[in-house]
N, C-alpha and C positions, 0 to 999 in steps of 0.2 A: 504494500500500500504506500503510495506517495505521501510526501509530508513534507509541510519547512516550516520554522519556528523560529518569529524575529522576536525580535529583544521590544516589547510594547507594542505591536504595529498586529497584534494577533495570530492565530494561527489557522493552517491553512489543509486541512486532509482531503482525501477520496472516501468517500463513504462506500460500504458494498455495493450499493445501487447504482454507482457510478456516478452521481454525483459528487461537487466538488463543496466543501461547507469551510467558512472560516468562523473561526469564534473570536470574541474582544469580551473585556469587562467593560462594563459602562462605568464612570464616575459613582453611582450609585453602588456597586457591586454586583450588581448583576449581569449573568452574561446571555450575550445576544449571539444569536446564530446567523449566519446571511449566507445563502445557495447561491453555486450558478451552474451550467452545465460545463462548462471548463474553467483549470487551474486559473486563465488568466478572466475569464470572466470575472471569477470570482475574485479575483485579486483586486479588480478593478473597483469592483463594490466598496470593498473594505475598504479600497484609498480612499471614496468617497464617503466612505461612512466615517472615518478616521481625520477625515478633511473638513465635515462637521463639528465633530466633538473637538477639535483646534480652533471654532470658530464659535464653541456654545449653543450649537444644537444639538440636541440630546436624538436620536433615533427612536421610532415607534415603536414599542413592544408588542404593538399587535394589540392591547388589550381597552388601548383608549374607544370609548363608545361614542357614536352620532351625536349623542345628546351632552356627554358629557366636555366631544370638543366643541361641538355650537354652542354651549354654557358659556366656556371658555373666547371664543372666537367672538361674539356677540360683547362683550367682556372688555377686546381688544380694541375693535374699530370702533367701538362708542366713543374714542378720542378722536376719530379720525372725521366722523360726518355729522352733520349738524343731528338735533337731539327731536325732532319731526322722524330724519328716515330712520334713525337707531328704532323707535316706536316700531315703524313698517318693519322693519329688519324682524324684530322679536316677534312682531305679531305671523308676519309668514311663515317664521324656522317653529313656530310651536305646532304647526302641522306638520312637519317633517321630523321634531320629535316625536311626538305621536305614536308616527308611521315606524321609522328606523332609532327610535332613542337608546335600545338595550343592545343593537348590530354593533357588532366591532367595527370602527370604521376602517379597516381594514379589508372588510368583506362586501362592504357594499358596491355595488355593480348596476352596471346601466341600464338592465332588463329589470330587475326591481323596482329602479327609481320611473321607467318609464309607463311599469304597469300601476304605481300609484297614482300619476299624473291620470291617465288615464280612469280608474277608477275613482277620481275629484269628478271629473267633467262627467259621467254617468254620474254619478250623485249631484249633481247641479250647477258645479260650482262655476264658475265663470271664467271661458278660457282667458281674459285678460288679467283674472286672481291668479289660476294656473302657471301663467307667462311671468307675470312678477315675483312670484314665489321660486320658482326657476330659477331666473336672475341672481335674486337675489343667495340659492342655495349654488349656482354656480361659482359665483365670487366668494362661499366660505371656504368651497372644496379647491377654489384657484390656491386659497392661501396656503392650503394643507400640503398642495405637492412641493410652492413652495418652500412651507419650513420641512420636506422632506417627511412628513410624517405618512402618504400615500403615493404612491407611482406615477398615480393615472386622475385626471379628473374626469371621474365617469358620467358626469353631470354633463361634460362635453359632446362624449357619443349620444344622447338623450334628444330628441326632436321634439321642442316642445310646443304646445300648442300655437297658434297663430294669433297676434297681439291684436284683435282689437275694438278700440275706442269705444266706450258707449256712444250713440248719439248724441249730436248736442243740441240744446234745446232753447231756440233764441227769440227772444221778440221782434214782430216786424216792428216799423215804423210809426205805425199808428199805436202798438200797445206801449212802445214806451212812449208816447206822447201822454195815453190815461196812466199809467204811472207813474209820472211827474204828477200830473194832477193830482192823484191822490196823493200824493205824500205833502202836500202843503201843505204846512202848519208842521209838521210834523218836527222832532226833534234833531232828527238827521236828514232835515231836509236839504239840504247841500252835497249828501253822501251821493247821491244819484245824476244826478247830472255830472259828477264827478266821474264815476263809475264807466258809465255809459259814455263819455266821450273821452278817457284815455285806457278805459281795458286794465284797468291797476286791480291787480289781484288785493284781496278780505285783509290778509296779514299785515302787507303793505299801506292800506286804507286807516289801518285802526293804528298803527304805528305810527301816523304822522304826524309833525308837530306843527305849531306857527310859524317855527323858523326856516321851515322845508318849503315856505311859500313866496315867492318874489312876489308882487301887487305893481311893483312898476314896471318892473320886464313881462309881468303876467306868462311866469315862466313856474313848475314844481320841480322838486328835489326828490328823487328815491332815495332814500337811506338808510331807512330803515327797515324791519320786517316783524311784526307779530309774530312770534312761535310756540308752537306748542309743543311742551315738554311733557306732557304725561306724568302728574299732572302740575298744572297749571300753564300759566304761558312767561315768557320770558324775549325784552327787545333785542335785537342780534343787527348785526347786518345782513345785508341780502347776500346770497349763497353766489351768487354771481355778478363779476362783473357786469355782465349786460341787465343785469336786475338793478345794479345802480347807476342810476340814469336820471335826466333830466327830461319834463313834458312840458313843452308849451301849451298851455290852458287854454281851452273854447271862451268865449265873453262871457258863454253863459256859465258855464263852469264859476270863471273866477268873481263873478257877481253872485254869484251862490255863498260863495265861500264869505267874500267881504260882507255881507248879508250876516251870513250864521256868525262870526266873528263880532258880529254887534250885538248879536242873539246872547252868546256868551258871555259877552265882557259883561250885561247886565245881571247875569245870573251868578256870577263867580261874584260878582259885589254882595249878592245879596246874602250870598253863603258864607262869606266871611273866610274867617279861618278853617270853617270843614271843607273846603275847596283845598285839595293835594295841589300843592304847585310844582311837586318833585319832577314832573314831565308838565308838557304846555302841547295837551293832545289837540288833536281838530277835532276828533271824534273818540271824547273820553265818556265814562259813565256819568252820572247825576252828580259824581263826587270829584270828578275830574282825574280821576284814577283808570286806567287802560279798561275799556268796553271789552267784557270776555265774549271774541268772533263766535265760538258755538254756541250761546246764548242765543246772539241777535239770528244768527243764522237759522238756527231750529225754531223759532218763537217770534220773533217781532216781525222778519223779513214776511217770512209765509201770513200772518198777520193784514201786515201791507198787500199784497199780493190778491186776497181773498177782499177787501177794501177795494179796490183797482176791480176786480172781476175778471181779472187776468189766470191764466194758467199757473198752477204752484211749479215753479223751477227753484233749483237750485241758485245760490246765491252767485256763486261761481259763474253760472250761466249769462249773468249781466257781462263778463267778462267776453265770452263773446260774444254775445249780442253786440258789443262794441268794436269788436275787430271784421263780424262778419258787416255790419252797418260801412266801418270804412274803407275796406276792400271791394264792396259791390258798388261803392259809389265813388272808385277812383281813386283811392289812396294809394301813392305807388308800396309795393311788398315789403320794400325792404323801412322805409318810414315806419310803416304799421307796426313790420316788427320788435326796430328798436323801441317806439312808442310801448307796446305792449314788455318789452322787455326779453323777448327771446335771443337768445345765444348766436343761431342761424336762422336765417330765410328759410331754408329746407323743413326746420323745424313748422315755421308759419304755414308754410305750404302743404306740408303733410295734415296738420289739425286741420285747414279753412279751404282744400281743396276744392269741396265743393262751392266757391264761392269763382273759382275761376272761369267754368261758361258764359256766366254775364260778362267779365273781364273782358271779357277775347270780344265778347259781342261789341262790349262798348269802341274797343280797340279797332274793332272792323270799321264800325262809323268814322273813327277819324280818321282811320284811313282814305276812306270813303271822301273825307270830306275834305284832305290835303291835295287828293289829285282831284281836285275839281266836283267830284261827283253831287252828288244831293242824298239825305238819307232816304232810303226806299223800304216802303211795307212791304214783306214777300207776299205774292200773292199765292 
């Protein structure tokens, strides 16, 4: 039987089977076994296992579990991403502990993981929940080959469902005119025409202050962001450059705003010292203290909405109703986007596609009408 035996660097036999096995002690005491089909395969291994532990990673035993490295992992990148997607993060891996929590993750394999997926979407679940959960359980298993604790990301061989979108559900032109009208008098009556002519997402709205408002350039400031920690919420900056941004206001917009800002300055008098100064919201609660978004959102908004005789949407959905209103009426894409605050046009384009038919139509008229022509009704 063949053998060599270095001085620390482990050792190296032929087993009967004809395999080649090297052995190491770990720092802990314990000793780890590692196969290959030949001397130098195997050799190979150990360098790189041995090329680890010189660099303070410890190798798998094999006995680490699903559940106990996603504990773990979930653990690690909560430093890494804002404290919204750690939320998502946890809330999707606790179905995939569930599923594989007690599996050595060692053992887990891409036919398992594909027939759970699979068996979600028979039980109801929603392939764009499906799709994010995926995601999200691909980038745990990316890290794990990283720190060498599995071979293979099997999450990778896995095909998972197809991503997409709920529909979105926007008001035409005439419903956001009845709600403007209903909302007057109302407390947040400024919030809406805000809303609806620059596409500023919930978080961003409620986060804003006075001093995020120019009145003479009739220019706003993105700066901030609402976030929800789970629980409670906490102010951050936006997660993105392109989320911090400047929007030049509509008239009507900024006469809303100079409007409610007299609204308040009389009501903060009247409250005296139980008016929080700690922040100088535009849209704070009765105490001048940060309006909690799921509140207004599940409660007052739907509230408004059934007042108006309008359909219950999502609060969110004013958001496009703002971008699909400025793209069907000419706003160039890439404007839009920055205004709404995406990253890429491609992005813009993938959410508000269907809004580019009219585009091209309107585009054909001018065309139509640079070489001479006249616009024509098809007959």
């Amino acid at each position: 039987m063949a053998k060599r035996r270095g001085n620390n660097t482990g050792t190296v036999t032929q087993r009967e089977d004809g395999r080649w096995m090297a052995r190491i002690t770990l720092p802990s005491g314990k000793r780890k076994s590692i196969y290959g089909k030949t001397r130098k395969d195997t050799q190979k291994k150990l360098r790189e296992v041995l090329n680890d532990l010189d660099q303070g990673l410890l190798p798998a035993d094999g006995r680490q579990t699903v559940e106990q490295y996603l504990t773990s992992w979930l653990e690690t990148v909560k430093h890494e991403i804002e404290p919204s997607s750690h939320l998502r993060y946890t809330y999707h891996m606790q179905r995939v502990k569930k599923e594989f929590g007690t599996l050595p993750l060692s053992k887990l394999n891409s036919q398992r993981i594909q027939q759970f997926y699979s068996r979600l979407l028979e039980e109801g679940l929603a392939q764009t929940t499906v799709n994010t959960m995926h995601r999200v359980f691909k980038h745990a298993l990316t890290d794990a080959v990283r720190l060498r604790l599995i071979p293979r990301n099997q999450a990778e061989l896995v095909k998972p469902p197809r991503y997409e979108p709920a529909p979105k559900q926007v008001l035409s032109e005439a419903q956001v005119l009845k709600l403007l009208d209903a909302v007057k008098g109302d407390s947040l009556e400024a919030l809406y025409p805000l809303v609806l002519s620059t596409g500023m997402r919930e978080g961003e709205l409620f986060a804003l202050q006075w001093e995020d408002i120019d009145f003479d350039k009739g220019i706003l400031h993105v700066r901030h962001n609402m976030q929800d920690i789970g629980p409670g919420y906490r102010m951050a900056k936006p997660k993105s450059r392109s989320s911090r941004r400047t929007i030049t206001l509509a008239p009507l917009a900024l006469q809303a705003l100079r409007e409610h800002r007299q609204r308040q300055k009389i009501e903060r008098e009247s409250l005296g010292d139980v008016w929080d100064k700690t922040y100088d919201f535009i849209f704070p609660n009765q105490f001048g203290r940060h309006k909690i978004p799921t509140w207004f959102i599940s409660d007052e908004f739907p509230r408004l909405l059934k007042k108006a005789g309008l359909p219950i949407i999502h609060f969110h959905d004013l958001r496009h109703t703002a971008a699909t209103l400025l793209l069907s009426n000419g706003v160039h894409l890439k404007v839009a986007s920055e205004m709404l605050g995406y990253s890429d046009v491609s992005i813009t384009l993938r959410i508000y596609g269907h809004v580019l038919p009219n585009m091209q139509q309107n585009a054909a008229d001018v065309a139509n009408r640079l070489i001479g022509g006249q616009d024509m009704d098809p007959q």
